[in-house]
Each structure stands twice: as structure tokens, then as C-alpha cells.
C-alpha positions, 0 to 999 in steps of 0.5 A: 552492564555486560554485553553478549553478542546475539546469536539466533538459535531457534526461530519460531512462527508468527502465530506461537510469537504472538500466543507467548506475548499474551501468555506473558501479559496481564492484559488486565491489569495493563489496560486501564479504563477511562470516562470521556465524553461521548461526542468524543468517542469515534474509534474508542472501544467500550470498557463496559456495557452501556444501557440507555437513559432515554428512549428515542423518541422521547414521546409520539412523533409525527413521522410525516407532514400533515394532520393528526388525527384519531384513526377511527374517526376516519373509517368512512371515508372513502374515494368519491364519498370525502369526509369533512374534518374540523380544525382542533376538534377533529384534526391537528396540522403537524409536521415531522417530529412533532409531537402527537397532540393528545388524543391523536394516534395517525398522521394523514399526509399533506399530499392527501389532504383537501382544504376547504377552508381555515377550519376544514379538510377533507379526506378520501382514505381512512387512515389506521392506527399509528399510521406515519408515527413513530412511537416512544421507544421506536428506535431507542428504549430508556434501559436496554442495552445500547452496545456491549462491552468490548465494541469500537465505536462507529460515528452512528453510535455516537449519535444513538449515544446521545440520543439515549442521554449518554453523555459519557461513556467509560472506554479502554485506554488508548494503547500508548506506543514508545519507539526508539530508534537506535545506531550510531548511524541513524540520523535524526530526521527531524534536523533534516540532515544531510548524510554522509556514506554509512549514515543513514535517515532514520525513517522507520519510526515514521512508518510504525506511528502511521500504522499504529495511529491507523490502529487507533494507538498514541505514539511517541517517538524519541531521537535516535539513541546511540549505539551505547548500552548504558543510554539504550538501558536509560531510554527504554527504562523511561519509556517503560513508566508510561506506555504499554509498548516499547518498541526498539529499532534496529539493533535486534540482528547479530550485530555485535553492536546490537544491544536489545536483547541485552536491554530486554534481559536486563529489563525483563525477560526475552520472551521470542528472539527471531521469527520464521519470516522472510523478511522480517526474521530478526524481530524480538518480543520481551516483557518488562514491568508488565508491558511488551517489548518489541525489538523491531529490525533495521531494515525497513520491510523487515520492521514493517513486518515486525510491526504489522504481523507482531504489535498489530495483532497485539496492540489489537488485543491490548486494546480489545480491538478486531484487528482486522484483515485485508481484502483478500483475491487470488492472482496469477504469478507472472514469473516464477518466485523460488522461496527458502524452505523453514521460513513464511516469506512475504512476497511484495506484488505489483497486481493488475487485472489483465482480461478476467484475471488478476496477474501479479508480478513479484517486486524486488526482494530485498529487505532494505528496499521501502519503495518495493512496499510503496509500490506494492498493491499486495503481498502474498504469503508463501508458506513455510513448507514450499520452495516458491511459487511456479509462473502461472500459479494461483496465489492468495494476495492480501490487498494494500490499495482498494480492488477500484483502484486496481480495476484502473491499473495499467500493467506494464512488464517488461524493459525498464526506461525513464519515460516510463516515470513520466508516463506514470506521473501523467497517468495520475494526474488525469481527471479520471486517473490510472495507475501504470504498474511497471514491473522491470524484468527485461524486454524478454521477460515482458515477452513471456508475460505477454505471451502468457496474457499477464500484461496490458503491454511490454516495453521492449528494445531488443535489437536483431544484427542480422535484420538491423532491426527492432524487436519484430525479429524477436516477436516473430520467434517468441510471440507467433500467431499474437496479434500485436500493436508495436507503438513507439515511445522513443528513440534513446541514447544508450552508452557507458554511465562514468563517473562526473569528469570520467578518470578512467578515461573510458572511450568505448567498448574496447576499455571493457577488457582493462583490468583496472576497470569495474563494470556493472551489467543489466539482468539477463534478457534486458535488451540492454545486455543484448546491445552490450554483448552485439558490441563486445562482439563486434570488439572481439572481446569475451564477456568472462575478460570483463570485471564485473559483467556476471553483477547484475541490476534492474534498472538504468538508474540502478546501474547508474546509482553503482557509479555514483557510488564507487561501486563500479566504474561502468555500465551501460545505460541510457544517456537519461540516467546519467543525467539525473545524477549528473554523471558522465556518459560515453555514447555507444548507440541509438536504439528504439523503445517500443511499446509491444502491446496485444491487439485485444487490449487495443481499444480498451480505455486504459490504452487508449489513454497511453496512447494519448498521452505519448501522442501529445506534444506535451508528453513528448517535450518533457521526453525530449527534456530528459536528455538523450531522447529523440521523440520523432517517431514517438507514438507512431505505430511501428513496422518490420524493417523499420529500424530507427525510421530512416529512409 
């Protein structure tokens, strides 16, 4: 078999991507229809009407506990004036669901019945006409339509189901999934291995079987097939024989090794080879045999977009289900989310409600990165005609956690720190539990989204030359008139993150201008570049003299991943990080990390809860066991002038 290299020439939108799949498919002719057994049935769809066999009830039943009675036989009876009835001739006791004895039309209750002896009662209400009796027929009558065709069947239609004498019901048949993920690098999971650099665990199949099990779908999933086209062809070729979807992982860039289109030719045809979305561009849809083939991306958020917004809705279609839709509200965008004009982006969401607004702050872009979707509760979609979104603007989210449990989510927004995994960890484990969404922007950036009312709190460690002093300085200027709460959650060892053994022999700041040396620096406005750039000038040395300085991440332990890595041979971070993987750190200096957090949320539960947890001693021992923390002033609240708390 020849191989071409893929090259995208046109993209098209989601919605024309999904019309020329069905355009292409015999749904018809695909999906086959099956019999199983009612009791069975939660979640199937109905392949054809069903009309029922029995009427429910079956006969008159007694709706209540009491007596049965003829109704006409009781119109005298009246308050004060009690009429006497007589066992078998004139009443009969029943209890619910009995059966109506012959003659009887109207149940009494027993509450209301008065017995003067074995043989007698008596009553002071007339009783009417089918009083507390369910008829035949009441709920379910034998013939009339039960459910229609096309409907998915909840727990309380199995009930009616048998109790209409439906034993059986002929439904669709479940929509079969095949996955095979493809590369020479990809790495079988199930062998639990241990990769090396350039090799990767394949996990995306794992992803696609939870959601399309969740849409009611069969899955299986075969091992990693080989960048190797004849074994790629031979795969696909078996899975064509008995499922209805064939989806190919990775292999559906521009790779030169990428081999699904080159298989789906082979097979079948290409009916779409790249979409207007971001992420998620590279996706493929084919037919073969007369079933859909899907070509998902590599990437794991651009798979999930393949599959959520592609086999989704045709796997629903397929298999004549509504495919739903997620709970939908309108955020406010933290900060501002710049978009690439001709494609939709999917924009991952941390969301919270801050006051009587929900406020949202724009997680990680990347395509590559799951955990911005694990901690994601929303996705907003910017449309294809719009260069982004401004801070402050109102978006539509579509929801991925319940709106409860957002309701009970603390915002955090602001500078990035270890303890803040702790604090996250013990939030949830609490009897009433919250979730901590911490979006990691900078201590500046925390700044602006208190300012604009957008966060419960920020975690802030900017320090002030001039005063020798803590964050107050710079609440002053960017935060006047805010009435705030400065509570401290630690003190923290800030230093150079080296590699394990530390070859370079870095000593200090001074090293920084060495031309053999590459340094990996924090985002703009962390505090951490505001320490970093206070001790080169204190050194006298110009940042543009540092290799590496204008390469930017978020977080200390991102920094600290790039020296594990090779990626850099340096960076500035906390002696925490260093620790966790177990790389070597030169100390530059002590700082405080302080929780900024406005006086109107101070008595709200959620805050009250944080502060809590940081004041108890055992929040505070396992700060301590991190390394490179001091938790003396740990909880209390700050004050200008404070510094590191020494006299």
C-alpha cells in the first residue's frame, strides 16, 4: 500500500462535519433490531411501538384500607345520625390492592369506621361512587399504546412494562465502538509500563470508552497498533466486521507517519479531514463498508473534542437517542481570552460563584494538557468570527460538574503555591465538602480579579524594596478604598530549582549572566518574577544577559518539571518543588504567602472553613512536611510593616 503525506486543505464546521457523516450513512440499514427481556431494558431505545397485553389494574382494587361497601347503601348516614352495616351482607373489610368483592363499588376507610361488635359497624359519612377505587384500566389499559418507537427507556417504564405483561421488548442494538490507538510511541497501559523520553501512555482510549459507555454505547478497545500501515490497514479491516464505529487514535495530523487517511482511502472514502476548532482541528470522518470512521487526534483535549463534538452526536443518531445537552449559564470572564479568527475554540473554565455572579477564569490552552479538562467546570465556546473575549465579558458555559456543586466552590485566583494542593485535598475531605478552584495567574493577576469582585481570595507574595514589606504596599496602589482581610498561609523558601547533584555549579544569582546556562522564568506579574528581577538588580545584572529569561510558566512546579527535564538548567521557585522531584535547590530568600481576601466574603462559610483549616495544627504540620515552609505566622492575620513577623 502507497502512502501520501496528509496535508489539510480545507477545515469545515462541526455542525457540516456531522450533516455529511449521516448524508453518508444507511442508518437503516446499519442499526439492527433485537428482542431482550424487559426487566432488562433501562437505557435501550424502542425499535417499535409497544401496546400493552394487560390493563393495570387487572380488576377493582381497593385503594385504601377499610370496608367495602355499595355507595347507595350509605346515603343516610349522617354526623350524630350513624348507620349500622352487617358483615357480608352489607360491607366487606378489605385492605389495599384487594380486589373489589361483587357488588361493591366504594371503599370507607378504616379511620372512619366505628365497630360495634364482630358483625357490625358503623358509619357517619355517606360514601360516593368509586370512592378510594382504582378502576380496571386506571393506570394501564390492555391494547393502548405503552411507548412509542424511538423512546429510551427510564426504570419506571420498566415497571409499566410488566405491568402491561410486556416481557419482552424488541429495541435497537446498542451502538458497537472499536478504538485503536496507533504509534510507535504509545505504550500499552494495560502492561503498566514505565516510559522512557518520547514515549508516551496511551490513555485516550480510556477517555472515549468512559464517555461513550456514559452514551449508552459497547466499547473495545484493542493494544496500540504500530506506526506500520499494512498493520494499521489489517486492524481497522477486523474491526470493520462487527462495529458500527471505527475510531483510529492519533495518527490524523500532518505527520509523515500519520497513516489514517491513507487507511480510510483504502477502506472507504474520506468524507471530512479537518475541522474549524480549536483544539481539536486535525479530526477525520470516513465511511467503510457501510460504518463511520472516525480519525481521532493524539492530543488528549483535541480527542475529546473529536469525540464529544463528532461521535457524540452521531453514535446518538446511529442509535436514536437524544444526545443531550449540558446545563448551560452565563459567566464572567476574569481575564481577557484572545481567539484565532476561522475556527470555534473550546475554552476550558474554572467557575465559581463570587456574590450574585458566576465569574470564570480561562484554564491552560493547550491541546495536550487532560487536567485542564479534569479541572475544568465548563467550557465556553468562542465562535468562529471573534478574535476572543474581553475581561469582564458575559459568556455562555456549558457546565461539566452540577450547578450544587459549583454553589460550593471557593475561587481562588492568583499566585500559584504547593499548599494550595493541600488545602484542596482537605477542603474535600470534609463532612460538608468545597471545592478550591485555583486558577494560577500571578499575585498581579489575583489582584485584578479582586478588584473586579471575580474571586473569594488571592494568594499574593509580592514583595516591596522600598518598605521591606509584603504585599500591603501593592494593595495600597492597585486595591484603594477595598476593605481587605491579609491572612497568612505561609513563610516559604524561594531559591534556584537545579538539577539532582547540581553540575552547573550554580551558587547564586550572580550565575545567571553565564553564557552556559539556561534559565526557566515565571509569567509576568508572579511575584516570583518580581523576587527574581529585585535580586538581579541588586546583582547588576540585565535580564536580556539571561538565557532563557523571556520563557515563561505558571507554576513552581512547572518550573521545576523544566529542570527535571533538561529543559532548562534553572529556575526560581520554592524549595517544595524542588523536593517533590527531588531536584536540588540553591536558597535565595524567605518570602510570605498571604491569602488577600475581601472583608465582605469574611463571614461567608466558605472562608470561614479555609481559615479553619489553615489554623489547625494539622494543615499546618503537613505544610511544615513539605519542606522548605515555616508556618509561624501561618493563619494569623497580617499587618503593614509586618514583614516576615520579626521584631
Amino acid at each position: 500500500m502507497s502512502f501520501q503525506r496528509s496535508i489539510y486543505l480545507t477545515t469545515i464546521p462541526i455542525p457540516e462535519a456531522v450533516a455529511k457523516a449521516r448524508q453518508a450513512l444507511d442508518r437503516d440499514a446499519l442499526v439492527l433490531r433485537e428482542t431482550i427481556p424487559s426487566h432488562e431494558a433501562v437505557g435501550r431505545v424502542t425499535a417499535a411501538p409497544v401496546y400493552s397485553r394487560y390493563s393495570s389494574p387487572t380488576h377493582h382494587s381497593a385503594a385504601m384500607d377499610g370496608v367495602a361497601v355499595n355507595a347507595e347503601t350509605t346515603f343516610t348516614a349522617r354526623e350524630g345520625r350513624p348507620l349500622e352495616l352487617k358483615l357480608d351482607t352489607e360491607y366487606r373489610p378489605v385492605n389495599t390492592g384487594h380486589a373489589m368483592p361483587e357488588g361493591t363499588n366504594a371503599v370507607i376507610m378504616i379511620e372512619q369506621v366505628v365497630q360495634v361488635d364482630e358483625q357490625t359497624i358503623t358509619i357517619e359519612a355517606p360514601a360516593f361512587p368509586w370512592q378510594h377505587v382504582r378502576r380496571i384500566g386506571e393506570d394501564i389499559v390492555a391494547t393502548e399504546l405503552l411507548l412509542p418507537q424511538n423512546h429510551q427507556i427510564t426504570p419506571y417504564d420498566v415497571g409499566a412494562l410488566l405491568s402491561a405483561g410486556m416481557w419482552e421488548i424488541e429495541v435497537w442494538e446498542k451502538i458497537r465502538i472499536a478504538i485503536i490507538p496507533t504509534g510507535d510511541e504509545v505504550l500499552d497501559f494495560t502492561t503498566r509500563p514505565e516510559p522512557r523520553p518520547g514515549q508516551v501512555v496511551e490513555s485516550n482510549s480510556q477517555v472515549f470508552k468512559a464517555l461513550a459507555e456514559s452514551w449508552g454505547c459497547v466499547v473495545q478497545r484493542v493494544p496500540p497498533v504500530r506506526d506500520e500501515l499494512d498493520a494499521l490497514a489489517s486492524a481497522v479491516d477486523e474491526a470493520l466486521d462487527d462495529a458500527h464505529i471505527v475510531v483510529i487514535g492519533a495518527g490524523s495530523s500532518a505527520g509523515s507517519k500519520d497513516f489514517t487517511r491513507t487507511v480510510m482511502e483504502h477502506a472507504g472514502s474520506v468524507l471530512v479531514h479537518g475541522i474549524a476548532a480549536m483544539p481539536g482541528k486535525p479530526s477525520l470522518l470516513g465511511e467503510a463498508r457501510g460504518r463511520l470512521l472516525v480519525g481521532a487526534p493524539g492530543y488528549p483535549v483535541s480527542a475529546v473534542i473529536c469525540f464529544e463534538e463528532l461521535v457524540r452526536p452521531l453514535a446518538s443518531w446511529l442509535g436514536r437517542r437524544d444526545p443531550g445537552s449540558r446545563t448551560r449559564i452565563k459567566v464572567e470572564l476574569t481575564r481577557k481570552a484572545p481567539s484565532k479568527l476561522g475556527v470555534q475554540e473550546f475554552m476550558r473554565l474554572a467557575i465559581g460563584r463570587v456574590g450574585e455572579k458566576w465569574v470564570a477564569t480561562p484554564l491552560a490552552r493547550g491541546a495536550g494538557m487532560i487536567t485542564t479538562l479534569t479541572k475544568a467546570q465548563g467550557i465556553a465556546r468562542i465562535p468562529m468570527h471573534s478574535e476572543g473575549v474581553e475581561a469582564g465579558a458575559m459568556v455562555e458555559a456549558e457546565l461539566l460538574a452540577p450547578e450544587a456543586e459549583l454553589e460550593r466552590t471557593i475561587v481562588s485566583v492568583g499566585s500559584h503555591d504547593n499548599t494550595l494542593d493541600l488545602l484542596t485535598n482537605e477542603l474535600m475531605g470534609l463532612a460538608e465538602p468545597y471545592r478550591l478552584a485555583s486558577t494560577h495567574v500571578g499575585s498581579m493577576g489575583g489582584l485584578t480579579a479582586l478588584r473586579n469582585g471575580a474571586a473569594h481570595f488571592a494568594g499574593c507574595h509580592l514583595f516591596d524594596p522600598e518598605t521591606d514589606d509584603y504585599n500591603f504596599p501593592f494593595l495600597a496602589k492597585y486595591l484603594p478604598g477595598l476593605d481587605l482581610l491579609v491572612i497568612n498561609l505561609a513563610i516559604r523558601h524561594q531559591g534556584l530549582i537545579v538539577a539532582k547533584g547540581n553540575p552547573k555549579n550554580i551558587r547564586g544569582v550572580e550565575d545567571l549572566a553565564r553564557p552556559d546556562l539556561t534559565f526557566i522564568n515565571r509569567q509576568r506579574g508572579a511575584g516570583t518574577r518580581i523576587l527574581l528581577d529585585h535580586h538581579l538588580k541588586q546583582a547588576g545584572i540585565a535580564s536580556d544577559t539571561v538565557n532563557g529569561y523571556e520563557k515563561e510558566e505558571y507554576t513552581h512546579m512547572a518550573v521545576a518539571v523544566n529542570v527535571l527535564s533538561g529543559a532548562a538548567d534553572c529556575g526560581l521557585g520554592i524549595f517544595a518543588a524542588a523536593r517533590a522531584l527531588n531536584l536540588d535547590f540553591v536558597p535565595l530568600a524567605r518570602e510570605r504567602y498571604d491569602l488577600i481576601i475581601p472583608a465582605q466574603w469574611a463571614d461567608d462559610s466558605k472562608i470561614t472553613t479555609v481559615l479553619d483549616l489553615i489554623r489547625s495544627e494539622g494543615l499546618q504540620a503537613r505544610i511544615r512536611a513539605l519542606g522548605g515552609y515555616d508556618t509561624d505566622l501561618t493563619g494569623k492575620e497580617m499587618s503593614p510593616r509586618m514583614g516576615l513577623g520579626r521584631a
